[in-house]
C-alpha positions as CSV (number, residue, x, y, z in Angstrom):
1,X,0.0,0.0,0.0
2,X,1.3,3.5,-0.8
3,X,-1.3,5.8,0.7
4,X,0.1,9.3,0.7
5,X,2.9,9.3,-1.5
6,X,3.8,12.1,-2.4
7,X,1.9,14.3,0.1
8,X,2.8,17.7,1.6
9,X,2.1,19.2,4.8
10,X,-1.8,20.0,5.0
11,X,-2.4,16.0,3.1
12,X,-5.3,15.8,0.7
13,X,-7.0,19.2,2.0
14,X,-4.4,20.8,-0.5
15,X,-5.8,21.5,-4.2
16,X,-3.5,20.0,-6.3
17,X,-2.2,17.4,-3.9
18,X,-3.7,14.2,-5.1
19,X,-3.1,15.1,-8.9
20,X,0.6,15.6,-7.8
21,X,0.9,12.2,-6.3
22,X,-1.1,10.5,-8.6
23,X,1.2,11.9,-11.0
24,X,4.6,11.0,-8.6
25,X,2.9,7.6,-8.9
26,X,2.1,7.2,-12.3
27,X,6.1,8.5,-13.0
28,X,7.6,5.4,-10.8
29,X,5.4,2.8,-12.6
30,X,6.2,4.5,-16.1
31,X,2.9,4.8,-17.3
32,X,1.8,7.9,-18.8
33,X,-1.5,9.9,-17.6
34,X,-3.4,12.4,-19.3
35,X,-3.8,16.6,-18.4
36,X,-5.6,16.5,-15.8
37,X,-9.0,18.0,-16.8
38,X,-8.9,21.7,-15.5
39,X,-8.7,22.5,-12.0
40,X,-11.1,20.9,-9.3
41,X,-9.3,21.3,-6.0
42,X,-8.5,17.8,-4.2
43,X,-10.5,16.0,-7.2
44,X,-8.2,14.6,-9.9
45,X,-10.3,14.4,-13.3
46,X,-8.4,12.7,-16.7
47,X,-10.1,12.5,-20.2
48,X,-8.6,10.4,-22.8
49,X,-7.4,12.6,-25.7
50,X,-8.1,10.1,-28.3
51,X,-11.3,7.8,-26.6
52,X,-12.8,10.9,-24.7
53,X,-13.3,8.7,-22.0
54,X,-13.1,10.5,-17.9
55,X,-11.7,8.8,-15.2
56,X,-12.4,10.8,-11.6
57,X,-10.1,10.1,-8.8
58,X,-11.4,11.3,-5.3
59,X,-9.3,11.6,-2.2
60,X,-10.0,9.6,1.3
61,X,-12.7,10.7,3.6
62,X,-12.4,10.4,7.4
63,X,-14.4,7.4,7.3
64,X,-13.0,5.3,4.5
65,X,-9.0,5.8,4.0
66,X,-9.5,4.8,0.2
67,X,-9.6,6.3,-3.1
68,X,-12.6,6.4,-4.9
69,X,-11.9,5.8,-8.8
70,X,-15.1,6.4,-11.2
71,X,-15.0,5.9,-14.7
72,X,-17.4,7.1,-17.4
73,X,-17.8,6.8,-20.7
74,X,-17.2,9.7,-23.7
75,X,-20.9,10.1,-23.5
76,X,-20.4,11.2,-19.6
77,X,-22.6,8.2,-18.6
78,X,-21.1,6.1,-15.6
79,X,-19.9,2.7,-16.4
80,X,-17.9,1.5,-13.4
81,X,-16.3,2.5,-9.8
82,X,-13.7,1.0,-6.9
83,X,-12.6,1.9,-4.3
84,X,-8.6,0.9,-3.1
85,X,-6.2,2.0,-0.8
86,X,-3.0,1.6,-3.3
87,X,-2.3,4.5,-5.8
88,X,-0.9,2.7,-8.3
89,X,-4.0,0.4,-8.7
90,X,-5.8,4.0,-8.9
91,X,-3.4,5.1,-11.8
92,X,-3.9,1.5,-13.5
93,X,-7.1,1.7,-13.9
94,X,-6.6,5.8,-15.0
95,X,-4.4,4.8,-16.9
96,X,-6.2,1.9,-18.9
97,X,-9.2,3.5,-19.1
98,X,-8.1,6.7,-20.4
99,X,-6.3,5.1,-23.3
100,X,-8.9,2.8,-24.2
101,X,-9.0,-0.2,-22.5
102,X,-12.6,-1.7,-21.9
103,X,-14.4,-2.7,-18.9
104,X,-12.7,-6.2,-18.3
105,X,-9.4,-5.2,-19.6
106,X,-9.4,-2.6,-17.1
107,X,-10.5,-4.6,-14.4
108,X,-7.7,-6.9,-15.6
109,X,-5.4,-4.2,-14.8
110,X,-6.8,-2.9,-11.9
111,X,-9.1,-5.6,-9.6
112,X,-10.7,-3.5,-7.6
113,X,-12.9,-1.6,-10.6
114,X,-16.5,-2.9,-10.2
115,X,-19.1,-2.4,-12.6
116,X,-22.5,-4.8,-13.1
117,X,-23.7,-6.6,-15.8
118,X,-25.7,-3.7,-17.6
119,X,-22.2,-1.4,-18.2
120,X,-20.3,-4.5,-19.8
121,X,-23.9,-5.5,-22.1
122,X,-24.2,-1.3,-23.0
123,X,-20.3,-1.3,-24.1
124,X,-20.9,-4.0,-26.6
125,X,-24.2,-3.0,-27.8
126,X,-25.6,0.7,-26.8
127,X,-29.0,0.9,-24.6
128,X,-31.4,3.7,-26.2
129,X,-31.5,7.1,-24.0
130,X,-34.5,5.8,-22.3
131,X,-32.9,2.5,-21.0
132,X,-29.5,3.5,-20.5
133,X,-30.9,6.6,-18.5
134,X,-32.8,3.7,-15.9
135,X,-29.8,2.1,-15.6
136,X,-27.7,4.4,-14.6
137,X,-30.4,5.7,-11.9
138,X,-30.8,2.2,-10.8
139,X,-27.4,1.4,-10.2
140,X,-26.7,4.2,-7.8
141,X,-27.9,2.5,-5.0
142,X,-24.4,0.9,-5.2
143,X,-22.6,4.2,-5.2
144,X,-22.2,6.8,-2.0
145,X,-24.2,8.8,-1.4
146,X,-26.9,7.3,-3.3
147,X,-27.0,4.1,-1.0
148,X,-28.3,6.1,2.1
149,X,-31.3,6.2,0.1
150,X,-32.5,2.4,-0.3
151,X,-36.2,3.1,-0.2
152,X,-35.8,6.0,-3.3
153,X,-33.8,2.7,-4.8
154,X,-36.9,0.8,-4.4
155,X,-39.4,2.6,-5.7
156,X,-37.2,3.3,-9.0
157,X,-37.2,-0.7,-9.3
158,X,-41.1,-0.9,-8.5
159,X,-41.6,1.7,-11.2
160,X,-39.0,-0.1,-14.1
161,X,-41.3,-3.0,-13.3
162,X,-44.0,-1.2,-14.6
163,X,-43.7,-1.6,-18.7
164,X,-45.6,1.5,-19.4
165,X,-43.6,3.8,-17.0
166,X,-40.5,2.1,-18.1
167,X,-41.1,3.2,-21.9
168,X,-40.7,6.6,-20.1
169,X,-37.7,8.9,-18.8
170,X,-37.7,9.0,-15.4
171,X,-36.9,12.3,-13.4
172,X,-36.4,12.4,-9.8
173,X,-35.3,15.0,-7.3
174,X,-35.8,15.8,-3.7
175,X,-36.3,11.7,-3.8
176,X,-39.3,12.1,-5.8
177,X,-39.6,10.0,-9.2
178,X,-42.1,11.6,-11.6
179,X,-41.9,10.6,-15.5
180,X,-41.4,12.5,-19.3
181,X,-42.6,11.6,-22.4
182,X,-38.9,13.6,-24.0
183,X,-35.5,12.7,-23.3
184,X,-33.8,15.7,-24.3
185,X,-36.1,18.3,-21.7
186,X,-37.8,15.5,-19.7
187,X,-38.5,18.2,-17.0
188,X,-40.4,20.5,-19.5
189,X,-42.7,17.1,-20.8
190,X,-43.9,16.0,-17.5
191,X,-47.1,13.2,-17.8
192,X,-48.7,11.6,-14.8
193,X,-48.3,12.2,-11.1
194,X,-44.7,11.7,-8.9
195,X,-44.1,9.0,-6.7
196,X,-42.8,9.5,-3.3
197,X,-41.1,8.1,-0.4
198,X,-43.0,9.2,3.0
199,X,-41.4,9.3,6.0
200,X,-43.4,7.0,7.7
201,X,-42.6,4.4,6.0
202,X,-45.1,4.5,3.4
203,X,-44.9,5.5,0.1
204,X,-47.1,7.4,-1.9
205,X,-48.9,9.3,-5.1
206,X,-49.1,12.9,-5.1
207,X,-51.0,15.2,-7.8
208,X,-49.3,18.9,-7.3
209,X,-48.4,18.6,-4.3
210,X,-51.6,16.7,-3.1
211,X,-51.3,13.7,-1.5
212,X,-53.6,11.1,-3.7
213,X,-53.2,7.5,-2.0
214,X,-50.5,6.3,0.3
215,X,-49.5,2.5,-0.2
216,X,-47.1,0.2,2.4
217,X,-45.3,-0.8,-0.5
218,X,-43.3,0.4,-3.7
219,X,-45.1,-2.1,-5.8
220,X,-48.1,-0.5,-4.7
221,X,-47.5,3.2,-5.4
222,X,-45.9,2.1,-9.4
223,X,-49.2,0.2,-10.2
224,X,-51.7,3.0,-9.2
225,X,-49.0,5.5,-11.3
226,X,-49.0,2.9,-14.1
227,X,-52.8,2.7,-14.3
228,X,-53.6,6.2,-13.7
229,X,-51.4,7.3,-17.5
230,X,-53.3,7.5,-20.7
231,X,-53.5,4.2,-22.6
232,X,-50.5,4.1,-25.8
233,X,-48.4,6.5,-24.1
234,X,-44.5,6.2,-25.1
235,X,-42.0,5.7,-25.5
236,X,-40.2,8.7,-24.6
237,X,-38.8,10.9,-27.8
C-alpha cells in the first residue's frame, strides 16, 4: 500500500495534492497519464485525448481511508467504480481507461474496478437514452451517497417493473420519481403524477403537491401511477 505518497504538509486538504501524487505515482510505474482536466481542487479528473473517456479520482474521507476511482464513458454516462487503498491500482485503472481499454481489460489491470452486468452488455451494444438513463439511476444504489437512500432505490425498481412507466424517462429530485414523455427536456414534458417516499414508512402518489393515495409498498404506489397514465403513451422521444 502506498497511501500518501507524495503528500505535503496539509495531506489531501491541499488542491492540487492528489493530482501531484497520482502523478509521482504514475512517473515510478512509467505509465503515462493524461492533463488533468482543468482545475477541481482535491478531485483529480483525466479524459482520454483520443477515446474521450473521464476517469475521476477522489481523495480519502475520514471514514474510508480509500480512493474512490469512477470511470465514465465519452458520453459522460457512468460505467464502473472501486474503491482501493493503493495509488498505483488508482493510476492502472486511470491509466487503462483513459487510453482505451474496456471494462474487463481494465478490471484486468486494476481488480478492484467494479461495474454490473448492464455497463459490460451497453459497451458491446448501446442501450437507447431511455434504458440506458434507468440504468444508470438504478445502479446508484451501489454508489455513495446514493445508497443512504434504499427506499428511493426501491421505488425506481417498482416503477421499471412497470412496462408503461418504463417506456418513459424518469426524473427524480428531492427523492421524488415523476416521469417524461422527451428525453432531451424530460422536466419540460412531464405526464402523470410523482411517486414519493413518506417518512413514515409508506410510500405514496401525489397530484401537485396533493397527497392522492398512500400505499405500504413500492409495488403498490408504481401500479396505481402505471394505471392512472393514458392508454399508448411512449416511449419517450
Amino acid at each position: 500500500m502506498n497511501f500518501g505518497v507524495g503528500l505535503g504538509e496539509g495531506g489531501w486538504d491541499v488542491d492540487g495534492a492528489l493530482r501531484a501524487a497520482l502523478r509521482h505515482t504514475a512517473e515510478g510505474l512509467g505509465l503515462a497519464l493524461p492533463e488533468s482536466d482543468g482545475q477541481r481542487g482535491r478531485l483529480a479528473e483525466y479524459v482520454g485525448a483520443a477515446s474521450g473517456r473521464r476517469v475521476m479520482v477522489h481523495p480519502p474521507r475520514e471514514e474510508r481511508r480509500t480512493f474512490l476511482v469512477r470511470l465514465r464513458a465519452a458520453d459522460g454516462t457512468p460505467l464502473a467504480c472501486g474503491w482501493t487503498a493503493d495509488m498505483a491500482e488508482a493510476v492502472r485503472a486511470t491509466a487503462a481507461w483513459t487510453g482505451g481499454a474496456g471494462l474487463e481489460e481494465t478490471r484486468a489491470h486494476a481488480p478492484f474496478i467494479q461495474f454490473r452486468p448492464w455497463a459490460l452488455v451497453h459497451e458491446r451494444e448501446p442501450f437507447g437514452a431511455v434504458e440506458l438513463t434507468w440504468r444508470v439511476k438504478l445502479d446508484r444504489v451501489h454508489i455513495p451517497p446514493y445508497d443512504r437512500h434504499p427506499r428511493v432505490h426501491a421505488l425506481l425498481a417498482a416503477a421499471y417493473a412497470q412496462p408503461v412507466l418504463r417506456r418513459l424517462m424518469p426524473v427524480h429530485s428531492h427523492f421524488n420519481l415523476w416521469f417524461s414523455t422527451s428525453v432531451e427536456k424530460p422536466w419540460r414534458t412531464w405526464v402523470g403524477y410523482v411517486l414519493c417516499p413518506y417518512d413514515e414508512g409508506l410510500y405514496g402518489v401525489r397530484n401537485r403537491g396533493e397527497p392522492l393515495v398512500r400505499t405500504e409498498t413500492p409495488e403498490e404506489a408504481a401500479a396505481f401511477m402505471a394505471a392512472a397514465l393514458p392508454e399508448g403513451l411512449g416511449p419517450a422521444l
